[in-house]
C-alpha positions as CSV (number, residue, x, y, z in Angstrom):
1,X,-2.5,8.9,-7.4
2,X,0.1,10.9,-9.4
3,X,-0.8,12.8,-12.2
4,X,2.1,10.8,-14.3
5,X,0.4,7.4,-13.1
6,X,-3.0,8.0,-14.2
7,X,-2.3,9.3,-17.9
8,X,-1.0,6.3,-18.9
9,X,-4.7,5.3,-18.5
10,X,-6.0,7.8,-21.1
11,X,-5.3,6.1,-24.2
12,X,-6.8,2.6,-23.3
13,X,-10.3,4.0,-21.3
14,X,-10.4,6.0,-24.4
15,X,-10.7,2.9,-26.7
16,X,-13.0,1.2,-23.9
17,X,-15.0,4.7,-24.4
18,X,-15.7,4.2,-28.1
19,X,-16.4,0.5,-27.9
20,X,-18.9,1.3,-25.7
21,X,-20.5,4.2,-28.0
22,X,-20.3,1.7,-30.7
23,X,-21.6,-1.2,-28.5
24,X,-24.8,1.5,-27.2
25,X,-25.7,2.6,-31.2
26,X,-25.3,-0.8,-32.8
27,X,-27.1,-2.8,-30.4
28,X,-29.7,0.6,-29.3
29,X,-30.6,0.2,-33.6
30,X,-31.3,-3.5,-34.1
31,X,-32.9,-3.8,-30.8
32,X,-36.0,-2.0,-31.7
33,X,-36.7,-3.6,-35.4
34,X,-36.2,-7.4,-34.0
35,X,-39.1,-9.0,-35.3
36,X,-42.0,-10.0,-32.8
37,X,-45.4,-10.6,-31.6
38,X,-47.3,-9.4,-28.6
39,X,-46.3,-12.6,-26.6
40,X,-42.9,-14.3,-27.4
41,X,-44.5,-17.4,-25.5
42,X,-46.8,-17.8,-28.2
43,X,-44.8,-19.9,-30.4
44,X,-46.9,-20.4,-33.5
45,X,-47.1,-16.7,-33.7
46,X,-43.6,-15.9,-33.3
47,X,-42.4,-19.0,-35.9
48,X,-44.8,-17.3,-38.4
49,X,-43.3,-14.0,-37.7
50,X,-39.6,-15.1,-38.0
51,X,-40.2,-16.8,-40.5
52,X,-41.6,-13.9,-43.2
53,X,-37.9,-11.9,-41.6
54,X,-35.8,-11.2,-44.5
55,X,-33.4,-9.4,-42.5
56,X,-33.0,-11.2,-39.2
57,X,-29.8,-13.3,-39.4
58,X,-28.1,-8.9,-40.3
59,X,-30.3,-8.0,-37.4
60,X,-29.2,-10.9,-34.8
61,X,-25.2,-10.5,-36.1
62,X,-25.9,-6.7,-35.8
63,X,-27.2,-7.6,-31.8
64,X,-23.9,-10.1,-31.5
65,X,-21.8,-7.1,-32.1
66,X,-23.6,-4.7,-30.2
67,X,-23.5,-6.1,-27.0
68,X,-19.6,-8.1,-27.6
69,X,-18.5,-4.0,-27.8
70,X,-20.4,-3.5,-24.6
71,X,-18.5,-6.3,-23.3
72,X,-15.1,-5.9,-24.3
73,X,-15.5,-2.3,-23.1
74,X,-16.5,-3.2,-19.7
75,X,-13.3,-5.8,-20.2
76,X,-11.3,-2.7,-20.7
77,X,-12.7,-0.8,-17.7
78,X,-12.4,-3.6,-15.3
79,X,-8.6,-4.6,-16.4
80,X,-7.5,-0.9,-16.0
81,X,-9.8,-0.9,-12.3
82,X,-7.5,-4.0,-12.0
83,X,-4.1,-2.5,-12.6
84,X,-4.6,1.0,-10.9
85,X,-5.8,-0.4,-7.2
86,X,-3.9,-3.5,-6.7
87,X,-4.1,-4.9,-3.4
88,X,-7.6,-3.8,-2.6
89,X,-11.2,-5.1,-2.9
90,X,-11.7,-3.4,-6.1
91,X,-8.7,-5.2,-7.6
92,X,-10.2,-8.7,-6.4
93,X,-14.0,-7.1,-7.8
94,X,-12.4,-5.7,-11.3
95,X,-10.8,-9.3,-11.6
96,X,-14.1,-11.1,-11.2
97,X,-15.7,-9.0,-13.3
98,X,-13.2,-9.2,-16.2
99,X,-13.7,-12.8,-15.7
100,X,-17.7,-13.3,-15.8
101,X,-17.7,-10.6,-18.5
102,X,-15.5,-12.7,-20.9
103,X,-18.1,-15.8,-19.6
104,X,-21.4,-13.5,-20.2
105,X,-20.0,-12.5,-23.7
106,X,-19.2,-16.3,-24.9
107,X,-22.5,-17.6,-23.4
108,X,-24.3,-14.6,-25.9
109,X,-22.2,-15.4,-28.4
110,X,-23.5,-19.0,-28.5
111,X,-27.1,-17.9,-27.7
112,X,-27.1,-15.7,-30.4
113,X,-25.8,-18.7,-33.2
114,X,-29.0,-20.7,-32.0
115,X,-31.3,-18.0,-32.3
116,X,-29.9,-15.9,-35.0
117,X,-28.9,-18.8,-37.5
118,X,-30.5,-22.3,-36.3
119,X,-34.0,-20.9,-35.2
120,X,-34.4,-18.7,-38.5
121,X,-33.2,-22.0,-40.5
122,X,-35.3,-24.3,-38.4
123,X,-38.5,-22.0,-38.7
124,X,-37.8,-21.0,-42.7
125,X,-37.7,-25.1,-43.2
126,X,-41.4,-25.1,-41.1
127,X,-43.1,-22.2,-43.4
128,X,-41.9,-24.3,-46.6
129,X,-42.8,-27.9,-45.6
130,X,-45.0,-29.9,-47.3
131,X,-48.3,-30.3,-45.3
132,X,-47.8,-33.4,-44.3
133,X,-44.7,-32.6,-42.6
134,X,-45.1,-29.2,-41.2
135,X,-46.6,-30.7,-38.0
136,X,-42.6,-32.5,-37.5
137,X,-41.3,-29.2,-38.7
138,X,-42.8,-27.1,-36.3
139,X,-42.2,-29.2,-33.2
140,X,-38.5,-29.6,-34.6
141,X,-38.6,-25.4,-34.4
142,X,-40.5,-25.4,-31.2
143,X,-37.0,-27.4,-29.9
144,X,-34.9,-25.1,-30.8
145,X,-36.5,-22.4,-29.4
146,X,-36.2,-24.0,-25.7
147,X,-32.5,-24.3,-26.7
148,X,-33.1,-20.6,-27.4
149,X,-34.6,-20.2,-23.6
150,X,-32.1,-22.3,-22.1
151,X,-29.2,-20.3,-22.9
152,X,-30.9,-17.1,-22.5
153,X,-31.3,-17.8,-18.6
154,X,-28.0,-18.8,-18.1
155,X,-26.8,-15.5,-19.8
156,X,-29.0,-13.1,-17.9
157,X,-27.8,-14.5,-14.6
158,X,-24.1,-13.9,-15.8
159,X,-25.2,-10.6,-16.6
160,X,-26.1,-9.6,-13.7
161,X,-23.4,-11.0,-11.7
162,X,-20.9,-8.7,-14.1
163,X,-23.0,-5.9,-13.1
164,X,-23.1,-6.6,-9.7
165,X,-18.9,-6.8,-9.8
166,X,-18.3,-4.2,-11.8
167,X,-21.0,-1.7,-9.7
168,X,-19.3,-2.4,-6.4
169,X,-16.0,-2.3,-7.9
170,X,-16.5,1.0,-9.1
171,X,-18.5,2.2,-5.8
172,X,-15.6,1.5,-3.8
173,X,-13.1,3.6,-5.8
174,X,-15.4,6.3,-3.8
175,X,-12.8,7.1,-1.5
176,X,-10.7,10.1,0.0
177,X,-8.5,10.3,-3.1
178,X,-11.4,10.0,-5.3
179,X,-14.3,12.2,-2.9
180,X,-16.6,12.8,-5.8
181,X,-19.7,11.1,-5.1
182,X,-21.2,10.6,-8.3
183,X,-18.8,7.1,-8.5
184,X,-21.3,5.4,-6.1
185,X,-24.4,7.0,-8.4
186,X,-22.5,5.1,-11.6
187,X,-22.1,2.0,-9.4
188,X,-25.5,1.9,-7.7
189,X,-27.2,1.9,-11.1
190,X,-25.0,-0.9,-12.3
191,X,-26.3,-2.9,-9.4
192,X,-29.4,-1.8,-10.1
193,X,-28.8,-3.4,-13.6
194,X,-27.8,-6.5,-12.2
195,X,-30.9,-7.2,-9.7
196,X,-33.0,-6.5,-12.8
197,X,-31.1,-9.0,-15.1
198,X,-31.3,-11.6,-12.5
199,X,-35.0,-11.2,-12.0
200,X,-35.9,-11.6,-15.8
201,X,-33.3,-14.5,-15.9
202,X,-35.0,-16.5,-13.6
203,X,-38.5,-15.2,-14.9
204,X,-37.2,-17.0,-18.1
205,X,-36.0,-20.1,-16.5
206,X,-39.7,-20.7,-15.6
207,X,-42.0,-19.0,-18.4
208,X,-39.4,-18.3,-20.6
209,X,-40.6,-15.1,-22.9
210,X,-43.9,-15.0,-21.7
211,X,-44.9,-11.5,-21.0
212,X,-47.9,-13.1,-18.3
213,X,-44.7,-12.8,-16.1
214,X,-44.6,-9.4,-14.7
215,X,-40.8,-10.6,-13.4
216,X,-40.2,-10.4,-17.6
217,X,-42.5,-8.0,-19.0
218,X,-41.5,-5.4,-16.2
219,X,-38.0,-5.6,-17.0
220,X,-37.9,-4.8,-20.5
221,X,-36.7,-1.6,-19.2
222,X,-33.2,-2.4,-17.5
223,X,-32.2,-3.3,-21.1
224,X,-32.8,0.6,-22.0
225,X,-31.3,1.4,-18.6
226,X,-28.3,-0.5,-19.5
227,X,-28.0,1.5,-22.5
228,X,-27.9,4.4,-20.8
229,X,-25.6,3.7,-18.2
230,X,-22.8,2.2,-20.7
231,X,-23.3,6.0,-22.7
232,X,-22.6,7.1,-19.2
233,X,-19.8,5.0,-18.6
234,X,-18.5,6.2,-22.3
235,X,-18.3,9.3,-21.3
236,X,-16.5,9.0,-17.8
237,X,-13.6,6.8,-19.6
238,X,-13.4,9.5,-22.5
239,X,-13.1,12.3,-20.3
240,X,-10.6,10.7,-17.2
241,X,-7.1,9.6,-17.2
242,X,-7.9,6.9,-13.9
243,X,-10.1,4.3,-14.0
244,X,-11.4,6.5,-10.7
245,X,-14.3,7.3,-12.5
246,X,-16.6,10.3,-12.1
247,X,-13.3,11.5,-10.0
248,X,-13.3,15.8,-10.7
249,X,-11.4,15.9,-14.4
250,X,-7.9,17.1,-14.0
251,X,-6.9,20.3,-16.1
């Protein structure tokens, strides 16, 4: 690749680069404080906790943002993967990876109105029922909350197929233009990333947030792991011209 080619790259990995900072401190902070009990599964605990939230519609718009600047980001990276290797396999891998990005992002997006506005309403209108009709109330919550489960499957599995497309996609831009190894490293872990997302999404689809499921509970991790990576990922698009990243930085 010419050197004139691949600094008209600069300026937009650059803006993928601080979404992703952005994406990595906003959603690394609300993470954390998301109010919880022991076992998610355990719904009359969990309603009671969410419930005595003051701050949990700020905390679940905060996660919305987090991870849409994660996304749009990775949106970045993959359209400029796209562009710079047309008529490869990473062109066709970026293109499907722009693509279930956008999907993974919408699909959060609409998990995020169920269980940051609808289940907080749903389980605030429980906690103040009269007695006679907190029984209905919390069965009414208890529906919502599988609504809650149903779309969080769904998203998982879309995660990881981005990951998956977006790992091999930047693997294969390991070549003899771009010999620098550590490009297979970025997109190994990404892969990684993706087995791990698919595993808890289909842990979900059966127990849904029930941490008796080793497939859930032991992937709690790949979300910090994710984090990670996408600082990683930051830092490569800051730093290079080409979407080759992890290439040797031209002086």
């Amino acid at each position: 690749m010419q050197s004139s080619k691949m600094r008209n790259w600069s300026p937009l990995l650059r803006i993928g680069a601080i979404l992703a900072f952005a994406g990595v401190v906003t959603y690394g902070v609300s993470w954390p404080i998301h109010p919880g009990v022991p076992d998610a599964s355990d719904w009359a605990r969990s309603a009671q906790a969410y419930a005595e939230s003051d701050n949990w519609v700020t905390i679940h718009l905060a996660q919305l943002s987090g991870l849409l600047f994660l996304f749009l980001g990775l949106a970045i990276l993959a359209e400029a993967l796209r562009r710079e290797y047309r008529g490869t396999i990473v062109e066709a891998l970026a293109f499907l990876a722009l693509v279930t990005t956008i999907l993974t992002a919408s699909v959060f997006a609409t998990l995020q109105a169920v269980d940051g506005i609808s289940l907080k309403a749903m389980v605030d209108r429980w906690a103040n029922a009269p007695a006679n009709e907190k029984a209905v109330a919390f069965r009414v919550s208890e529906s919502v909350r599988y609504i809650e489960i149903g779309l969080n499957s769904p998203f998982r599995f879309l995660q990881a197929i981005s990951a998956f497309l977006i790992g091999a996609a930047i693997a294969l831009t390991f070549n003899k233009e771009n010999p620098y190894p550590k490009a297979r490293i970025l997109g190994g872990v990404a892969i990684a990333i993706g087995i791990g997302m698919a595993l808890r999404g289909y842990a979900i689809s059966y127990t849904g947030f029930s941490e008796q499921n080793p497939l859930y509970s032991q992937t709690h991790l790949f979300i910090l792991i994710l984090l990670l990576w996408m600082v990683a990922i930051g830092i490569a698009m800051w730093k290079r011209r080409s979407p080759a990243l992890l290439a040797p930085v031209e002086r």
